[in-house]
N, C-alpha and C positions, 0 to 999 in steps of 0.2 A: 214567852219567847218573842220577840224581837218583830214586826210584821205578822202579829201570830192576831185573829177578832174570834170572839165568840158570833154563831149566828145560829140560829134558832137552838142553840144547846151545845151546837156543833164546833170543833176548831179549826180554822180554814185561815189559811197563809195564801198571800197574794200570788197570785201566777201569774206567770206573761200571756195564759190565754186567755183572760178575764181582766187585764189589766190595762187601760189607759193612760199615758202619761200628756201632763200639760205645761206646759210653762210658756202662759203668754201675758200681756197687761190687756186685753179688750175682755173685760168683765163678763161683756156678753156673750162672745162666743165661749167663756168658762160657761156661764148658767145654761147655755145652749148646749154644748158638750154636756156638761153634767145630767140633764136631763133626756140625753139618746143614752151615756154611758148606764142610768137609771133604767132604763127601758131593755137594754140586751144584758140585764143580772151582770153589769160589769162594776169594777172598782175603777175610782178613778185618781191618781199617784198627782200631786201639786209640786214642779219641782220647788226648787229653793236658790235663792240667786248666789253665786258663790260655792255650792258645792256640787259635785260629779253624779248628781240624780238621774241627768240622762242616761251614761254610762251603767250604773250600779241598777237601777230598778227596773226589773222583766215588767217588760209591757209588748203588744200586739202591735200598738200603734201610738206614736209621738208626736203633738202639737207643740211646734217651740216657735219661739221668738228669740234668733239668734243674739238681738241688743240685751235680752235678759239673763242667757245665759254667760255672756262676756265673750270677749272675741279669746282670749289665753285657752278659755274652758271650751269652745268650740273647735277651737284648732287642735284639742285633743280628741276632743270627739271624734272628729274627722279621721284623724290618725288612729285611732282605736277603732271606726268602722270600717276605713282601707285594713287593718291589720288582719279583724278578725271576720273579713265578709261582709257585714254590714246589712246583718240580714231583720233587722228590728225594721219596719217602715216609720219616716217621720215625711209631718209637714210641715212646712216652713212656711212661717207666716207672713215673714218682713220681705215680702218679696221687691218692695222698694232695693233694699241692697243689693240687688242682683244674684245670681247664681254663682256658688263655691266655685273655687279654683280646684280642688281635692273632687273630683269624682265620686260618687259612691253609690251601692243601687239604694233602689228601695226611698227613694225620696222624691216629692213632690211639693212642689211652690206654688203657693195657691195662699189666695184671703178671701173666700169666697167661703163663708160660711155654710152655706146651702151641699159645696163642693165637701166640704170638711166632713159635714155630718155624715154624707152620701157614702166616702171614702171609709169610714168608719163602721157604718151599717154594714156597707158589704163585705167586708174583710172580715167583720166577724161571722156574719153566715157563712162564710167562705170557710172558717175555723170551725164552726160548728160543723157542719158537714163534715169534716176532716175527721175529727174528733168523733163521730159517730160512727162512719166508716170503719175507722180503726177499730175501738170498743166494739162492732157490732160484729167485726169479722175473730178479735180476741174471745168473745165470751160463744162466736157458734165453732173454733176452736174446743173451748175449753169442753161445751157442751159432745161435741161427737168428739173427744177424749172420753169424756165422762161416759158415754153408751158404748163406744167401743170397747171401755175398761171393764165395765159390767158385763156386758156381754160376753168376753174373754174370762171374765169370772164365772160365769154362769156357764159357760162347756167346762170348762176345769172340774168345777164343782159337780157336771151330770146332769144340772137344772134345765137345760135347753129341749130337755124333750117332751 
C-alpha cells in the first residue's frame, strides 16, 4: 500500500501526528529539522516542487518556502486552508515576501531556525499529551467496562458471595 514502511516487523502508514512536512532550499535547516524530527520518533514528508504535497500529505507541522512551492500552487493552498479551516500549522520561511493577503490560522513567519525547531518540539509534546490523555482515559473506560461487566456477571451467576 501506498505510504504504507515496514518498522521493526510492524506496518505503519504516516499520520499527521508523527508527520513533518518540508519544502525549503536551506539544506541546513532540512539536516536540522531532520534530526529533531529524528529525535521525537517523527517521519519527515520532503515536498516536491510542482505538485500539491502541502495540501494532500497529513502532517502536525509544515516548513515551506513559498518561492518553492510556486505562487499558482500557494494561492490554492490558501484557498484550500480559508476553505477548510486551516487547521494543519505551517511556517513560512521567506519571510523576505512579506505576509499573505489571504488570512488563515495557524501560521507563523519566521527563519529563525532556533525558532523553528522550538515550535516543532513543542507542538509535539503538546500532541503527545493529547494523545495520552485521550488513550489513557479510553482504555480506564474500557477497563471499568470490563470490571463492571464481570462483576454484573458474577451476581447473575450467584458468584458474589
Amino acid at each position: 500500500m501506498k505510504n504504507e514502511i515496514i518498522i521493526n516487523g510492524k506496518s505503519h502508514r504516516y499520520s499527521w501526528l508523527n508527520t513533518v512536512f518540508i519544502q525549503v532550499a536551506d539544506y541546513d535547516l532540512v539536516a536540522k529539522i531532520g534530526e529533531t524530527v529524528q529525535e521525537l520518533n517523527c517521519d519527515l514528508e520532503i515536498g516536491r516542487k510542482g505538485f500539491p504535497d502541502l495540501m494532500a500529505v497529513p502532517f502536525f507541522i509544515g516548513i515551506v518556502d513559498r518561492r518553492l512551492v510556486g505562487s499558482k500552487m500557494w494561492e490554492e493552498t490558501l484557498d484550500f486552508r480559508k476553505e477548510y479551516g486551516g487547521h494543519k500549522h505551517l511556517i513560512i520561511v521567506d519571510i523576505e515576501n512579506g505576509v499573505d493577503t489571504v488570512k488563515t490560522k495557524n501560521v507563523v513567519y519566521t527563519d529563525s531556525h532556533d525558532q523553528i525547531l522550538d515550535i516543532i518540539t513543542n507542538k509535539k509534546k503538546w500532541l503527545n499529551r493529547i494523545e495520552f490523555i485521550y488513550y489513557n482515559r479510553v482504555y480506564n473506560w474500557f477497563r471499568w467496562k470490563r470490571l463492571y461487566l464481570s462483576d454484573t456477571w458474577d451476581r447473575l451467576l450467584g458468584r458474589d458471595q
